[in-house]
PDB file with one MODEL, atoms N, CA, C and O in Angstrom:
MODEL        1
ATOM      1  N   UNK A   1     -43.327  -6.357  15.636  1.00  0.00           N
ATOM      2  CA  UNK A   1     -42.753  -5.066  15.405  1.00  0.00           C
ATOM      3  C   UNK A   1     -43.895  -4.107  15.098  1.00  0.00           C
ATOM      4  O   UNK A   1     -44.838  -4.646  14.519  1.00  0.00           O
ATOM      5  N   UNK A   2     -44.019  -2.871  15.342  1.00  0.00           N
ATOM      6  CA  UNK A   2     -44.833  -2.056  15.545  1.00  0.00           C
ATOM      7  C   UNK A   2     -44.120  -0.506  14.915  1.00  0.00           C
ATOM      8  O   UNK A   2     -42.992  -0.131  15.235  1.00  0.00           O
ATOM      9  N   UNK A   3     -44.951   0.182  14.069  1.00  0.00           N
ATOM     10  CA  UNK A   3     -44.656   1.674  13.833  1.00  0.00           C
ATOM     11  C   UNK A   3     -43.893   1.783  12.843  1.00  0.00           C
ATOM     12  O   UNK A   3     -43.179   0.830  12.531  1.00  0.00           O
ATOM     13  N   UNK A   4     -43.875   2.796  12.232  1.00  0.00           N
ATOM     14  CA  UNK A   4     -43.037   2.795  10.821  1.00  0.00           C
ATOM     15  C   UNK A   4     -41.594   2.928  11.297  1.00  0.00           C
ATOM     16  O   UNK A   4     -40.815   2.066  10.892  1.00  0.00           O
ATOM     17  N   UNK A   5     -41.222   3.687  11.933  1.00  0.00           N
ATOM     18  CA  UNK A   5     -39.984   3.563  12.379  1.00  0.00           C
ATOM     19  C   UNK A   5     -39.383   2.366  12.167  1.00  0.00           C
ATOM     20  O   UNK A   5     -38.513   2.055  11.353  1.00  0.00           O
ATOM     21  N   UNK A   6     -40.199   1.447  13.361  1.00  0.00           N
ATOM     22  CA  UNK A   6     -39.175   0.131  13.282  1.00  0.00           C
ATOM     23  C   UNK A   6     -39.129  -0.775  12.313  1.00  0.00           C
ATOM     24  O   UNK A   6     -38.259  -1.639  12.201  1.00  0.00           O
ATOM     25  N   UNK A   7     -40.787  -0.472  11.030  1.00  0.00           N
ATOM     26  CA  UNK A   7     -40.235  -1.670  10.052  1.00  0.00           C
ATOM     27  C   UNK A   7     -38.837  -0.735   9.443  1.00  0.00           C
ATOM     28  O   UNK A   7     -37.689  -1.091   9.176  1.00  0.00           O
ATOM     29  N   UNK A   8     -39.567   0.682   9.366  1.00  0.00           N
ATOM     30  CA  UNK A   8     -37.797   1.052   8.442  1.00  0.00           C
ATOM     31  C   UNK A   8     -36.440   0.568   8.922  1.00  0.00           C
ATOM     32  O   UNK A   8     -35.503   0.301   8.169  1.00  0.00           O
ATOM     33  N   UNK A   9     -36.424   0.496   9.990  1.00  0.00           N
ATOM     34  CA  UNK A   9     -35.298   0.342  11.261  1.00  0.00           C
ATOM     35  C   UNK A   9     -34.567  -1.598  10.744  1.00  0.00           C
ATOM     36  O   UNK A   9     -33.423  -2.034  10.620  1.00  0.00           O
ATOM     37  N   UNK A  10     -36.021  -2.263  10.580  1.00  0.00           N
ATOM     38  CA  UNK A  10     -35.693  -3.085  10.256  1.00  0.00           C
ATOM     39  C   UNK A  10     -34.716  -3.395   8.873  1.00  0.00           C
ATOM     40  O   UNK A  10     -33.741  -4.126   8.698  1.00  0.00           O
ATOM     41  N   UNK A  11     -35.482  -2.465   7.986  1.00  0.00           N
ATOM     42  CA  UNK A  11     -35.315  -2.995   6.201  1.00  0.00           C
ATOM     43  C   UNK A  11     -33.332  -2.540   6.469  1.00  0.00           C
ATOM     44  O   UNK A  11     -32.309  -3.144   6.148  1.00  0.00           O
ATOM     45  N   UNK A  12     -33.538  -1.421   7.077  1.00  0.00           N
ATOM     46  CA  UNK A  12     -32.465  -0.538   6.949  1.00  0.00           C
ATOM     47  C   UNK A  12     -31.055  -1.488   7.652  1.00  0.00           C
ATOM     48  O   UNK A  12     -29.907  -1.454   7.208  1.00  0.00           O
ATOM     49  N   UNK A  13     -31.512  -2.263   8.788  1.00  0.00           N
ATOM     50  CA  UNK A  13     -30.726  -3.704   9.088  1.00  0.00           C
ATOM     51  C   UNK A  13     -30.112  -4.630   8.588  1.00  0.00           C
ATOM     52  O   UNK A  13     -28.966  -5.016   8.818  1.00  0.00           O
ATOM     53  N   UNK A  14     -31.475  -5.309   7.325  1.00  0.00           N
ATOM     54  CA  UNK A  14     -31.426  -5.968   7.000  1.00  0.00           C
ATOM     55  C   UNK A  14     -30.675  -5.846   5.373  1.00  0.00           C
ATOM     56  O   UNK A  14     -30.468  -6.830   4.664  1.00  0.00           O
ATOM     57  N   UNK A  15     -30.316  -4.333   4.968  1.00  0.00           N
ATOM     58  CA  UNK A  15     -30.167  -4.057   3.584  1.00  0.00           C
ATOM     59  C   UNK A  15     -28.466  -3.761   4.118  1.00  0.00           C
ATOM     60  O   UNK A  15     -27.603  -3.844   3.244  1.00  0.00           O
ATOM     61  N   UNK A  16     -28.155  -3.514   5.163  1.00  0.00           N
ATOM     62  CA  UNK A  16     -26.401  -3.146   5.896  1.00  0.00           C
ATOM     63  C   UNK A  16     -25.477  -4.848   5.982  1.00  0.00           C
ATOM     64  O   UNK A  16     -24.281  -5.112   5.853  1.00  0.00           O
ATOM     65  N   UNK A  17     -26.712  -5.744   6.258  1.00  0.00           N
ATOM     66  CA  UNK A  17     -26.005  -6.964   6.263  1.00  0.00           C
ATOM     67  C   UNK A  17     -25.655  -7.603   5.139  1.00  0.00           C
ATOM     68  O   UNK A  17     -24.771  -8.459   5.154  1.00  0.00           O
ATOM     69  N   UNK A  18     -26.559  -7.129   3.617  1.00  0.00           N
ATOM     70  CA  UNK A  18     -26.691  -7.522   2.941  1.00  0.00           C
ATOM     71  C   UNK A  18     -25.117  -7.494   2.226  1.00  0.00           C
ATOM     72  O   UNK A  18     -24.715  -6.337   2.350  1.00  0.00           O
ATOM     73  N   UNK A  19     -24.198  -8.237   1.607  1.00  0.00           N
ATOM     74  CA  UNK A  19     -22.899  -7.636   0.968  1.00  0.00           C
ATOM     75  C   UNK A  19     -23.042  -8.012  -0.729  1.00  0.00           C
ATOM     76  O   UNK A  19     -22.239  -7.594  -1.562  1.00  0.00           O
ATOM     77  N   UNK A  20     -24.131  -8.812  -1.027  1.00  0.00           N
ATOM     78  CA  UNK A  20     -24.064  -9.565  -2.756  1.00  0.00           C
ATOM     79  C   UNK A  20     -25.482  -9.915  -2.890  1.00  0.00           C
ATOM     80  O   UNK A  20     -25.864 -10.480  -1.866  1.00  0.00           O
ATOM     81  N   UNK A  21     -26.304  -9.804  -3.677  1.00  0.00           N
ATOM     82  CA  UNK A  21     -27.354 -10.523  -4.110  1.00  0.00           C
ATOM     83  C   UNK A  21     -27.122 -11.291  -5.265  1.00  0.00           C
ATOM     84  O   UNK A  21     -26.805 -10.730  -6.314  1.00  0.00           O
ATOM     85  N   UNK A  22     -27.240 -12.466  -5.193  1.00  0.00           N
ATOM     86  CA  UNK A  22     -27.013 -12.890  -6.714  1.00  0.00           C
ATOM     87  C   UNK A  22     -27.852 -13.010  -6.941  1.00  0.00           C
ATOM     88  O   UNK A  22     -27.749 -12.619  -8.104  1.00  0.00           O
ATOM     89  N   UNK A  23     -29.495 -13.437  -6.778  1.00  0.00           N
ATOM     90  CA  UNK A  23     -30.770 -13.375  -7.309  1.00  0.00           C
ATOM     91  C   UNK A  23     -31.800 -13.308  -6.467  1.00  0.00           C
ATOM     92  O   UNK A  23     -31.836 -13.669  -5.290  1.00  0.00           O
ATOM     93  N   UNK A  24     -33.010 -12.617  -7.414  1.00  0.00           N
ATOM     94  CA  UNK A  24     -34.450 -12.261  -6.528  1.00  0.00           C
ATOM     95  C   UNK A  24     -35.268 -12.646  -7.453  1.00  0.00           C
ATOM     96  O   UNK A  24     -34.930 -12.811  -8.625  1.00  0.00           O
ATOM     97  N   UNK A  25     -36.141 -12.779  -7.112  1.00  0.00           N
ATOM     98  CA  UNK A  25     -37.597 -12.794  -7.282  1.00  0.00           C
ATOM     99  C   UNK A  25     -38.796 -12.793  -7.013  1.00  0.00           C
ATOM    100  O   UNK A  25     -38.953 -13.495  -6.014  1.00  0.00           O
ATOM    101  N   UNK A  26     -40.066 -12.239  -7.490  1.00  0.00           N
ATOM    102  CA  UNK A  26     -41.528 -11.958  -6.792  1.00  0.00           C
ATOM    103  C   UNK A  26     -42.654 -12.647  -7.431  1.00  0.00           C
ATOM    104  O   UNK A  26     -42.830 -12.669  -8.649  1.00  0.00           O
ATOM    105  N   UNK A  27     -43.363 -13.175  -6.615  1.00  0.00           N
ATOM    106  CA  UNK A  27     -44.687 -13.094  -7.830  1.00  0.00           C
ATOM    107  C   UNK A  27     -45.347 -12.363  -7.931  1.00  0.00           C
ATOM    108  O   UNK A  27     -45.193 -11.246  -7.438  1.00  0.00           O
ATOM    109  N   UNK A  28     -46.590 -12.813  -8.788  1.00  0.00           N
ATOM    110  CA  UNK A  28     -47.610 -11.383  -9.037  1.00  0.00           C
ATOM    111  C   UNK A  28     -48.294 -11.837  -7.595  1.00  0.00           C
ATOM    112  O   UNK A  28     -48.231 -12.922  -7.017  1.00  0.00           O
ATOM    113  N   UNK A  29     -49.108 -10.361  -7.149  1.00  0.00           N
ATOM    114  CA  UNK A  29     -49.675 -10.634  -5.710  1.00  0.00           C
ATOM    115  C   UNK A  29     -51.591 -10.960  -6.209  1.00  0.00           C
ATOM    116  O   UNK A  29     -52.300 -10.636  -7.162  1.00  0.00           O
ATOM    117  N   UNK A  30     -51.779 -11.751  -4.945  1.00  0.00           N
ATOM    118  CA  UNK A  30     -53.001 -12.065  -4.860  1.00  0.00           C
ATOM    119  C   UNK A  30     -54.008 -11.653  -4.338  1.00  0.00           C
ATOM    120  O   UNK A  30     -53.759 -11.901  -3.158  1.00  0.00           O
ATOM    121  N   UNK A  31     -55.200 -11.095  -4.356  1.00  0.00           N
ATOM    122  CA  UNK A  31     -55.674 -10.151  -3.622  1.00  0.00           C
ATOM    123  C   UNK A  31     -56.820 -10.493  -3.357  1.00  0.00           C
ATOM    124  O   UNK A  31     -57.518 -10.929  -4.271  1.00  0.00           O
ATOM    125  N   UNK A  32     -57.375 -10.386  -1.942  1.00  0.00           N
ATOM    126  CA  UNK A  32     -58.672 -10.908  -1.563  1.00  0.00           C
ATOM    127  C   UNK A  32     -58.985  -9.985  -0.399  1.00  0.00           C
ATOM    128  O   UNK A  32     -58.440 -10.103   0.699  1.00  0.00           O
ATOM    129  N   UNK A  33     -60.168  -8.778  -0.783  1.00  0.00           N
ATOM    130  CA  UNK A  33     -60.597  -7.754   0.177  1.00  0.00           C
ATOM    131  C   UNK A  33     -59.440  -6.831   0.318  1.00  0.00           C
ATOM    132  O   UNK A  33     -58.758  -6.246  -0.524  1.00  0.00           O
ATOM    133  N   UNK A  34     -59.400  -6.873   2.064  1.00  0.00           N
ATOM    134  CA  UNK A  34     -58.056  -5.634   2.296  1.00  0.00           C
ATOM    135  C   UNK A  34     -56.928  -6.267   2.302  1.00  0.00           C
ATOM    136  O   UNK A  34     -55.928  -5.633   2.639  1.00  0.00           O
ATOM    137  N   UNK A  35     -56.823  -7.488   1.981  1.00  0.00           N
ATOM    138  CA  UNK A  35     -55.384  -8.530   2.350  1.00  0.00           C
ATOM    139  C   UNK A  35     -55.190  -8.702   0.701  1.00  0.00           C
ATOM    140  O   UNK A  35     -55.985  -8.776  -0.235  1.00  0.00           O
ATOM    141  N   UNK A  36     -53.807  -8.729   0.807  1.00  0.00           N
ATOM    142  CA  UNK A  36     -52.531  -9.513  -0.540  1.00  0.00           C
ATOM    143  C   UNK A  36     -51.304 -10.178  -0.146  1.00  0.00           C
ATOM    144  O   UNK A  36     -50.587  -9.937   0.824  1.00  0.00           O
ATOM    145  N   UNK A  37     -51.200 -10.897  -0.890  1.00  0.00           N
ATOM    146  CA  UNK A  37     -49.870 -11.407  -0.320  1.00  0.00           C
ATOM    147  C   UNK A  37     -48.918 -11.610  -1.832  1.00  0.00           C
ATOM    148  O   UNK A  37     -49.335 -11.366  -2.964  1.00  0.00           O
ATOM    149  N   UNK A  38     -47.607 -12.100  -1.478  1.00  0.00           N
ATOM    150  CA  UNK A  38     -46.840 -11.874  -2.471  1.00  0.00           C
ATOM    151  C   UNK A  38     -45.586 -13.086  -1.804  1.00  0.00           C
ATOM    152  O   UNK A  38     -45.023 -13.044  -0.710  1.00  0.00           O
ATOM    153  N   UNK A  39     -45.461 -13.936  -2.727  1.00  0.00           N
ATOM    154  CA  UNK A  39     -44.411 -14.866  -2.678  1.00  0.00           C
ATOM    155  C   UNK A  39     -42.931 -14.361  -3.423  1.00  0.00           C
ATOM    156  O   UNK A  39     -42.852 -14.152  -4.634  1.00  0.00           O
ATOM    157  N   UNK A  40     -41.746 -14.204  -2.435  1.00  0.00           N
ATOM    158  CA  UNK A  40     -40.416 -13.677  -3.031  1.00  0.00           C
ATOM    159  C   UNK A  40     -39.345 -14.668  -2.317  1.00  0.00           C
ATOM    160  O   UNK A  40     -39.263 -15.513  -1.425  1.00  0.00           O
ATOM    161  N   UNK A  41     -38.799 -14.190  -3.023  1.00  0.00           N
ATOM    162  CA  UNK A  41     -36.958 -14.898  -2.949  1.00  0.00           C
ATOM    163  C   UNK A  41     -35.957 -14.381  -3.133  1.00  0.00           C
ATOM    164  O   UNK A  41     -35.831 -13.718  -4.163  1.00  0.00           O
ATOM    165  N   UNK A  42     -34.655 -14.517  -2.014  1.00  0.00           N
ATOM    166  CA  UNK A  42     -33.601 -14.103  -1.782  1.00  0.00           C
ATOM    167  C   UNK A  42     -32.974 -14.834  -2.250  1.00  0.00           C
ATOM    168  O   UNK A  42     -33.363 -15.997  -2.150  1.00  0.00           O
ATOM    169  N   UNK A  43     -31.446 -14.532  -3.147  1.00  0.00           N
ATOM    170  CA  UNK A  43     -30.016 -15.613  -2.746  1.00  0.00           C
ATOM    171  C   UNK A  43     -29.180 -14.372  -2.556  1.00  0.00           C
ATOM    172  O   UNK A  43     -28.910 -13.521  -3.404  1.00  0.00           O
ATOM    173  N   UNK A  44     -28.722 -14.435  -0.947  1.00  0.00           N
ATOM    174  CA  UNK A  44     -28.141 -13.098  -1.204  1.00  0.00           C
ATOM    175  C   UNK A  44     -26.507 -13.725   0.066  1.00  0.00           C
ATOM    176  O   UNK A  44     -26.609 -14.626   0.899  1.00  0.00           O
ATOM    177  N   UNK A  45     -25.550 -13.112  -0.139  1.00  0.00           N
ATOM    178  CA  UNK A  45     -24.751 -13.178   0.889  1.00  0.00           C
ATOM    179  C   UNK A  45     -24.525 -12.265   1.923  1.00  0.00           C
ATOM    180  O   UNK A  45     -24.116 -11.120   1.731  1.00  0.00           O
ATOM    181  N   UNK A  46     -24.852 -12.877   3.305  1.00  0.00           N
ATOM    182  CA  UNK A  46     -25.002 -11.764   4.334  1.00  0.00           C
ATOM    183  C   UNK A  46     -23.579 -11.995   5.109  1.00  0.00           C
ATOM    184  O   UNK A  46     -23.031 -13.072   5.342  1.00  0.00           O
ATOM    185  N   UNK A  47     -23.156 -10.729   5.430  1.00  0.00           N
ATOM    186  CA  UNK A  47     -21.562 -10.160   6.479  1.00  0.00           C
ATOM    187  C   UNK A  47     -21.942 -11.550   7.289  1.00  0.00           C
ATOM    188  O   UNK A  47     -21.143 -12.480   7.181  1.00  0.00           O
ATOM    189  N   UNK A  48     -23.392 -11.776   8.278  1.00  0.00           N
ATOM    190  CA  UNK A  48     -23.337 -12.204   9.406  1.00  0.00           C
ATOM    191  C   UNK A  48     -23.651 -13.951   9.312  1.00  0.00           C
ATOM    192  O   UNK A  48     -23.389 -14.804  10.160  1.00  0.00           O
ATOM    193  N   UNK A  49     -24.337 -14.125   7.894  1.00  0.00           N
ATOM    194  CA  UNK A  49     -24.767 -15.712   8.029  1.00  0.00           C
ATOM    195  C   UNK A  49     -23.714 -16.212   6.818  1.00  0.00           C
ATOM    196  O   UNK A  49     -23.565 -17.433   6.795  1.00  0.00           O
ATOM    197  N   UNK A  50     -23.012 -15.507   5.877  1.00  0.00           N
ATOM    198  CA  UNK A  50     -22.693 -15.960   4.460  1.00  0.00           C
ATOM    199  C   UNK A  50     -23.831 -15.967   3.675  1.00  0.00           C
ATOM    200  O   UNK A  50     -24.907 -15.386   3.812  1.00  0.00           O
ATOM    201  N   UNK A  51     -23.190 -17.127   2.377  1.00  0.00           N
ATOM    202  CA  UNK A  51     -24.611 -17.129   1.571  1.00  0.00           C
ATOM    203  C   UNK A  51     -25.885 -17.939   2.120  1.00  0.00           C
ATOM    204  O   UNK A  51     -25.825 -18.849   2.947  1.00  0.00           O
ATOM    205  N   UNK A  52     -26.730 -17.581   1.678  1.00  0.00           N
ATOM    206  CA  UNK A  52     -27.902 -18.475   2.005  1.00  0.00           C
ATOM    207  C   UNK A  52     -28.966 -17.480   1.337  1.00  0.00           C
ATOM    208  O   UNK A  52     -29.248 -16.284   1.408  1.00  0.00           O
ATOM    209  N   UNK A  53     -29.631 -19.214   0.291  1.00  0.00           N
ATOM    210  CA  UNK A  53     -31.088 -18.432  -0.579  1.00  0.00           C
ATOM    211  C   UNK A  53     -32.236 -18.505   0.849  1.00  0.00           C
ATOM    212  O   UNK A  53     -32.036 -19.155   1.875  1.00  0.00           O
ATOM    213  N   UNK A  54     -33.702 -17.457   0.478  1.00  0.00           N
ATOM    214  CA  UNK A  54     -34.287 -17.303   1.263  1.00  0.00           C
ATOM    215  C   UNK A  54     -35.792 -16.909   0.692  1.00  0.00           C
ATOM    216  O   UNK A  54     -36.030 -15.782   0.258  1.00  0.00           O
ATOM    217  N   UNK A  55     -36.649 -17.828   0.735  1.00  0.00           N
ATOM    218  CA  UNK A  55     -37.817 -17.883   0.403  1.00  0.00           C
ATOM    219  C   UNK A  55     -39.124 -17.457   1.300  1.00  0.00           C
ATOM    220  O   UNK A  55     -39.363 -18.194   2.256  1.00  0.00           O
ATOM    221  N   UNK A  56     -39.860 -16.506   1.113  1.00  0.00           N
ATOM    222  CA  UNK A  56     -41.055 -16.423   1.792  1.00  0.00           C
ATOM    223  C   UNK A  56     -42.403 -16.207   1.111  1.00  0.00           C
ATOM    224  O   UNK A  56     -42.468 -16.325  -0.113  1.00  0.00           O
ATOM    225  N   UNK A  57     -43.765 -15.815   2.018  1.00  0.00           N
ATOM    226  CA  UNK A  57     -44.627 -15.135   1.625  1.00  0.00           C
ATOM    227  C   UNK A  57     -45.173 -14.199   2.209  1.00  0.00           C
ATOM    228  O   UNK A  57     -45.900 -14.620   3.109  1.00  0.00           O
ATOM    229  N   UNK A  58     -45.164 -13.179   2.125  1.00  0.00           N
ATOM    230  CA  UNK A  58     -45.889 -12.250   2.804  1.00  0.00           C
ATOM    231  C   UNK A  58     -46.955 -11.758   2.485  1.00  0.00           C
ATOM    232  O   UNK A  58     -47.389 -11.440   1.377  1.00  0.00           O
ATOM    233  N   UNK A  59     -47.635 -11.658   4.065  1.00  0.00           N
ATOM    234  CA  UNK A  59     -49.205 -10.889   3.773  1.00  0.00           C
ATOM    235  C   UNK A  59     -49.603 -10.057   4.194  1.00  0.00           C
ATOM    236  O   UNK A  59     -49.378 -10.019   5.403  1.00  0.00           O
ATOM    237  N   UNK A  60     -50.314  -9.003   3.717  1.00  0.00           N
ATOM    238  CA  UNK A  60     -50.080  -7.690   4.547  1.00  0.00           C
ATOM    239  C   UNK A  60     -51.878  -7.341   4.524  1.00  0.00           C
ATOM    240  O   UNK A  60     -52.626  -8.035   3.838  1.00  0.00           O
ATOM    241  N   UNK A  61     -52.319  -6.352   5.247  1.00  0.00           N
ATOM    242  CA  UNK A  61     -53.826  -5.933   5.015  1.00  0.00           C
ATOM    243  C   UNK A  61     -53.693  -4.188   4.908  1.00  0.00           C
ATOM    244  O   UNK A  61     -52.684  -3.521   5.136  1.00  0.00           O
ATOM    245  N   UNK A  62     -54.435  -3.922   4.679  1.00  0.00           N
ATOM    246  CA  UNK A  62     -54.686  -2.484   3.835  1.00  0.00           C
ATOM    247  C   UNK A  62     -55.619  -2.063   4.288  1.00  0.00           C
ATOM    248  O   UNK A  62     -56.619  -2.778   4.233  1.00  0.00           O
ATOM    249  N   UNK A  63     -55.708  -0.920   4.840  1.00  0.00           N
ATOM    250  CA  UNK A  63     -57.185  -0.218   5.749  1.00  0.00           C
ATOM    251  C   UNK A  63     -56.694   1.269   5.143  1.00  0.00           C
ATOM    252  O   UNK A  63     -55.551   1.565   5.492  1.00  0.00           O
ATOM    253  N   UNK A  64     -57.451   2.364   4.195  1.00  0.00           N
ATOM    254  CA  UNK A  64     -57.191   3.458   3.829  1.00  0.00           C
ATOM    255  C   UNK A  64     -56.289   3.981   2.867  1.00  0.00           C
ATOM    256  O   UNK A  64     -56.083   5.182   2.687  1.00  0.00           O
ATOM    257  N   UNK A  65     -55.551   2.679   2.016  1.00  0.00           N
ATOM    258  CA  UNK A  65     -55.158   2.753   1.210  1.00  0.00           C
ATOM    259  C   UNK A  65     -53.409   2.963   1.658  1.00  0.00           C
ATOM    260  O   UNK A  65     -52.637   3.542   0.895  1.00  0.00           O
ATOM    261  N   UNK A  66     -53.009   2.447   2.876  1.00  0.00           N
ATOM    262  CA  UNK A  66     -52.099   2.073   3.801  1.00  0.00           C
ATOM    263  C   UNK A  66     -51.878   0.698   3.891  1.00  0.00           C
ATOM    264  O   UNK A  66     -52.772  -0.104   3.624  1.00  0.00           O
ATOM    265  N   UNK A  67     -50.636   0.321   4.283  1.00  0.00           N
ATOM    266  CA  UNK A  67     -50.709  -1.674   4.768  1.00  0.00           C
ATOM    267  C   UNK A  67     -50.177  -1.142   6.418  1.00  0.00           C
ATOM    268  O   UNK A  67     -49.125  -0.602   6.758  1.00  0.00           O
ATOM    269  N   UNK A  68     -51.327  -1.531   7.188  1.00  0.00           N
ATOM    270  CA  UNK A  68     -51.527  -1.959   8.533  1.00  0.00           C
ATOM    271  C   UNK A  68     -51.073  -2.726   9.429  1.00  0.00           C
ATOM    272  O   UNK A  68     -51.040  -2.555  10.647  1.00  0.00           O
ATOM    273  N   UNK A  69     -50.613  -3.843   8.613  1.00  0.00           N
ATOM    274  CA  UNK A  69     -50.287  -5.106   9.444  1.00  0.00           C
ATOM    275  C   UNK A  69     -49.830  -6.122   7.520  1.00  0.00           C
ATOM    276  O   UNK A  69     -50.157  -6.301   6.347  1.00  0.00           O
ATOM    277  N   UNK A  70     -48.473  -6.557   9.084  1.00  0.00           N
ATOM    278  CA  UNK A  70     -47.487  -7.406   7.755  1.00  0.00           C
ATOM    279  C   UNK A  70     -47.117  -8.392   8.255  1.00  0.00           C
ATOM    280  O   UNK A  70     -46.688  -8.324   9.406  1.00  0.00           O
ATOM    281  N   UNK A  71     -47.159  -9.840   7.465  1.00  0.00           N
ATOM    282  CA  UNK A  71     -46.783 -11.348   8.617  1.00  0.00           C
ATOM    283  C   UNK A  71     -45.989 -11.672   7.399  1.00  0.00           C
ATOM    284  O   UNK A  71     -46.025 -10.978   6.384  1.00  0.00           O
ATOM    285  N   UNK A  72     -45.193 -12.867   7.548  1.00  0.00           N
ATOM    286  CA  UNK A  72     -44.008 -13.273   7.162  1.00  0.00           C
ATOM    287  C   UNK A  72     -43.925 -14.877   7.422  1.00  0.00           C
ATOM    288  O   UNK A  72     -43.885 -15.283   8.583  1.00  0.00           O
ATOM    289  N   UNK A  73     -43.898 -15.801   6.306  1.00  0.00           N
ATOM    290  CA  UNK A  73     -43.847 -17.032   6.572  1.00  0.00           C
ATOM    291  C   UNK A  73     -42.509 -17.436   5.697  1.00  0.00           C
ATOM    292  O   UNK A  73     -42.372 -17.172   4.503  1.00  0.00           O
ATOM    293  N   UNK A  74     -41.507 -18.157   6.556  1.00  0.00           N
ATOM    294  CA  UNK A  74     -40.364 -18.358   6.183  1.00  0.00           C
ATOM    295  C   UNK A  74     -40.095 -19.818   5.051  1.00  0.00           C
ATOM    296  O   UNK A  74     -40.461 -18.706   5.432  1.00  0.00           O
ATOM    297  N   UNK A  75     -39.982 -20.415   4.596  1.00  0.00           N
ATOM    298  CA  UNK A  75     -39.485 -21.765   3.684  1.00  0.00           C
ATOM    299  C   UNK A  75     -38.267 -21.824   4.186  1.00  0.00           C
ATOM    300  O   UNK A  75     -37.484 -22.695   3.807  1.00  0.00           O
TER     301      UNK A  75
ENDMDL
END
């Protein structure tokens, strides 16, 4: 995915499916140069899957005091 548009396009998707969160959580992020990443968690119930918890990490890099580029590893 590419351009601000479409991550918004995305969140904005993904926050319409959303109908219940029963819990979240983040860790503190880790930071090395222009890259951080940050380990979080979903238990949320979605219109389209039901419930289901949802664990990742994401890592993003930073050029200008911007994040550039964002990857996503699923559990």
């Amino acid at each position: 995915m590419q351009g601000l548009d479409a991550i918004r396009a995305k969140g904005r998707a993904f926050q319409a499916d959303v109908s219940e969160v029963h819990d979240s959580w983040r860790s503190d992020a880790v930071v090395g140069g222009h890259w951080f990443s940050v380990a979080m968690g979903i238990d949320a119930t979605c219109k389209s899957l039901g419930r289901m918890p949802m664990a990742e990490v994401a890592v993003y890099r930073v050029r200008d005091g911007k994040i550039v580029h964002e990857q996503f590893f699923y559990g």
